[in-house]
N, C-alpha and C positions, 0 to 999 in steps of 0.2 A: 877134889871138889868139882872140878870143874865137867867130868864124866857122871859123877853124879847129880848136876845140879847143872847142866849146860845151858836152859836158859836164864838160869838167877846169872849165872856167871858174865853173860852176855850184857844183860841188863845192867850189872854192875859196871862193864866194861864203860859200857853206851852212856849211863849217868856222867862218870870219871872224865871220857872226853868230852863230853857236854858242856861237863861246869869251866871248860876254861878253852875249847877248840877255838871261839869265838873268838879271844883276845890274841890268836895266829891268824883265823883266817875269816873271810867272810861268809863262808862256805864249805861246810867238810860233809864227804861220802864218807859213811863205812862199809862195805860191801862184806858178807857171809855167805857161806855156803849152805845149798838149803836154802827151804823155805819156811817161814815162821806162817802159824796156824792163826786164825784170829786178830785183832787189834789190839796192841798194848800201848799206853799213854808210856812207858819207858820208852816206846820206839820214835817218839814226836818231838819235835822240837823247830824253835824258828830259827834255828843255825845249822843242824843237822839234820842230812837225809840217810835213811839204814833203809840197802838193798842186799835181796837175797838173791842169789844167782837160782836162774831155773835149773830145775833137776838134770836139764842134758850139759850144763857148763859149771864149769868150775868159777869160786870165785873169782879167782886169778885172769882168767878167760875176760870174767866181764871185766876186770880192772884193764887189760892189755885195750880191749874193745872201748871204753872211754876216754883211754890215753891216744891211741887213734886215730878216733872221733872227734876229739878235740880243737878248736880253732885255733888254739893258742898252747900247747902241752907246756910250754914252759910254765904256765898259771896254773902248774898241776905239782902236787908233794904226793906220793905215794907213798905209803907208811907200810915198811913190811920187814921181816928180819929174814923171809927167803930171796937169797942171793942169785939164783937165777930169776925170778918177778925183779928185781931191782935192774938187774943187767937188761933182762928185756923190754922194761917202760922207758928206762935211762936212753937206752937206745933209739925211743920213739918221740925223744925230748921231754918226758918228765924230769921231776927230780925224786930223790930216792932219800927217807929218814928210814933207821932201825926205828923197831918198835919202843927198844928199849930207849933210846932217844927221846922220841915223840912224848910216850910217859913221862920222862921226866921235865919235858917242857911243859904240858900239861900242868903236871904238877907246880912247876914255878909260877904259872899262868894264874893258876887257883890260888896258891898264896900270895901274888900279888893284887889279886882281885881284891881278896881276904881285907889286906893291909888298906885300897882304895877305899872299903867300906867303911872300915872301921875309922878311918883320917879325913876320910871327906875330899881327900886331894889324889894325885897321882902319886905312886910309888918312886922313889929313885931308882930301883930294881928294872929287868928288862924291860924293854920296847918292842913297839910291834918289831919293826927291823930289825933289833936280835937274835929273829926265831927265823930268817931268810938269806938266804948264802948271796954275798956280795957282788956275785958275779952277774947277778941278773940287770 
Protein backbone atom coordinates (compact mmCIF):
# COMPACT_ATOMS: atom_id res chain seq x y z
CA UNK A 1 0.00 0.00 0.00
CA UNK A 2 2.29 2.06 0.90
CA UNK A 3 4.43 2.03 -2.70
CA UNK A 4 1.19 2.57 -4.09
CA UNK A 5 -0.30 5.17 -2.25
CA UNK A 6 2.91 6.78 -0.49
CA UNK A 7 1.26 9.98 0.12
CA UNK A 8 -2.13 8.68 1.66
CA UNK A 9 0.26 6.50 3.61
CA UNK A 10 2.01 9.50 4.94
CA UNK A 11 -0.84 11.42 5.74
CA UNK A 12 -2.20 8.51 7.66
CA UNK A 13 0.90 8.36 9.46
CA UNK A 14 1.07 12.31 10.19
CA UNK A 15 -2.93 12.05 11.40
CA UNK A 16 -1.95 8.97 13.90
CA UNK A 17 0.95 10.94 15.55
CA UNK A 18 -1.16 14.00 15.72
CA UNK A 19 -3.91 12.74 17.50
CA UNK A 20 -1.95 11.95 20.54
CA UNK A 21 2.07 13.35 20.07
CA UNK A 22 0.73 16.24 22.10
CA UNK A 23 0.00 14.37 25.28
CA UNK A 24 4.17 13.23 25.19
CA UNK A 25 5.53 16.23 24.07
CA UNK A 26 5.19 19.82 23.50
CA UNK A 27 6.50 19.67 20.31
CA UNK A 28 7.18 16.91 17.65
CA UNK A 29 9.28 17.21 14.20
CA UNK A 30 8.55 14.55 11.69
CA UNK A 31 11.14 14.84 9.14
CA UNK A 32 10.82 12.84 5.41
CA UNK A 33 12.60 12.36 2.74
CA UNK A 34 11.79 14.37 -0.19
CA UNK A 35 9.98 16.98 -0.96
CA UNK A 36 6.04 17.22 -0.77
CA UNK A 37 4.44 19.38 -3.88
CA UNK A 38 1.92 21.78 -2.79
CA UNK A 39 -0.01 22.49 0.70
CA UNK A 40 -1.89 19.96 2.44
CA UNK A 41 -4.08 20.73 5.70
CA UNK A 42 -2.97 16.82 6.58
CA UNK A 43 0.50 18.51 6.97
CA UNK A 44 -0.56 21.40 9.70
CA UNK A 45 -1.14 21.29 12.97
CA UNK A 46 -0.50 23.43 16.40
CA UNK A 47 1.67 20.55 17.76
CA UNK A 48 3.28 19.23 14.82
CA UNK A 49 5.91 20.50 12.25
CA UNK A 50 6.48 17.98 8.96
CA UNK A 51 9.89 18.62 7.29
CA UNK A 52 11.19 17.33 4.07
CA UNK A 53 14.71 17.03 3.57
CA UNK A 54 16.04 18.87 0.51
CA UNK A 55 16.77 16.76 -2.48
CA UNK A 56 20.90 16.95 -1.88
CA UNK A 57 20.27 15.39 2.07
CA UNK A 58 18.84 12.61 3.48
CA UNK A 59 16.33 12.68 6.03
CA UNK A 60 18.51 11.27 8.39
CA UNK A 61 21.26 14.10 7.55
CA UNK A 62 18.64 16.69 8.60
CA UNK A 63 17.62 14.74 11.81
CA UNK A 64 21.61 14.35 12.89
CA UNK A 65 21.83 18.44 11.85
CA UNK A 66 19.03 19.29 14.54
CA UNK A 67 20.30 17.06 17.00
CA UNK A 68 23.54 19.14 16.67
CA UNK A 69 22.00 22.29 16.53
CA UNK A 70 20.47 21.83 19.33
CA UNK A 71 20.81 23.81 22.82
CA UNK A 72 19.73 21.39 24.87
CA UNK A 73 19.85 17.54 22.76
CA UNK A 74 18.75 15.95 25.85
CA UNK A 75 15.11 17.79 25.17
CA UNK A 76 15.27 15.73 22.02
CA UNK A 77 13.43 11.91 21.36
CA UNK A 78 14.39 10.74 18.13
CA UNK A 79 11.98 8.13 16.83
CA UNK A 80 13.67 5.70 14.45
CA UNK A 81 14.02 1.82 14.23
CA UNK A 82 17.49 2.41 12.20
CA UNK A 83 20.06 1.40 14.59
CA UNK A 84 22.78 3.33 13.23
CA UNK A 85 20.42 7.01 13.23
CA UNK A 86 19.91 5.94 16.78
CA UNK A 87 23.73 5.27 17.66
CA UNK A 88 24.69 8.35 15.99
CA UNK A 89 22.03 11.13 17.68
CA UNK A 90 22.39 9.04 20.95
CA UNK A 91 25.82 9.87 20.52
CA UNK A 92 25.10 13.68 20.01
CA UNK A 93 22.83 13.56 23.43
CA UNK A 94 19.51 12.76 22.04
CA UNK A 95 17.46 10.04 23.09
CA UNK A 96 16.55 7.19 20.94
CA UNK A 97 12.42 5.36 20.76
CA UNK A 98 11.83 2.44 17.99
CA UNK A 99 9.21 3.31 15.96
CA UNK A 100 7.62 0.43 16.95
CA UNK A 101 7.69 1.94 20.49
CA UNK A 102 6.63 5.45 19.86
CA UNK A 103 3.25 3.76 18.08
CA UNK A 104 2.38 2.12 20.55
CA UNK A 105 2.62 5.17 22.98
CA UNK A 106 0.74 6.94 20.53
CA UNK A 107 -1.73 4.80 20.64
CA UNK A 108 -2.02 4.63 24.63
CA UNK A 109 -1.99 8.54 24.31
CA UNK A 110 -5.05 8.38 21.99
CA UNK A 111 -6.97 6.02 24.13
CA UNK A 112 -6.48 7.77 26.94
CA UNK A 113 -7.44 11.00 25.48
CA UNK A 114 -10.54 8.84 24.26
CA UNK A 115 -11.45 7.90 28.03
CA UNK A 116 -10.60 12.00 29.22
CA UNK A 117 -13.42 12.73 26.75
CA UNK A 118 -15.76 10.70 27.32
CA UNK A 119 -15.38 11.03 31.66
CA UNK A 120 -14.74 14.51 31.90
CA UNK A 121 -11.74 13.85 34.21
CA UNK A 122 -8.22 12.50 33.94
CA UNK A 123 -7.59 8.85 33.01
CA UNK A 124 -5.75 6.56 35.86
CA UNK A 125 -3.79 5.27 32.79
CA UNK A 126 -0.31 6.80 31.84
CA UNK A 127 1.28 10.23 32.60
CA UNK A 128 3.03 12.66 30.96
CA UNK A 129 6.28 11.16 32.70
CA UNK A 130 5.49 7.65 31.79
CA UNK A 131 6.43 8.31 28.25
CA UNK A 132 10.20 9.66 29.51
CA UNK A 133 13.13 7.68 30.79
CA UNK A 134 13.93 8.46 34.40
CA UNK A 135 17.30 9.39 34.03
CA UNK A 136 16.90 12.73 32.81
Amino acid sequence: LIAVDKPGARHRLIRQIDAASHQMATRTTIVFDGQESGNDAALTSRYLDVVFSPRNLSADTVIERMVYNAKDPLEIMVVTSDMAERTTVSSAGALTMSCREFLTRCDSASKASSRLNQKGKPPNGPRLGDFFPDAL
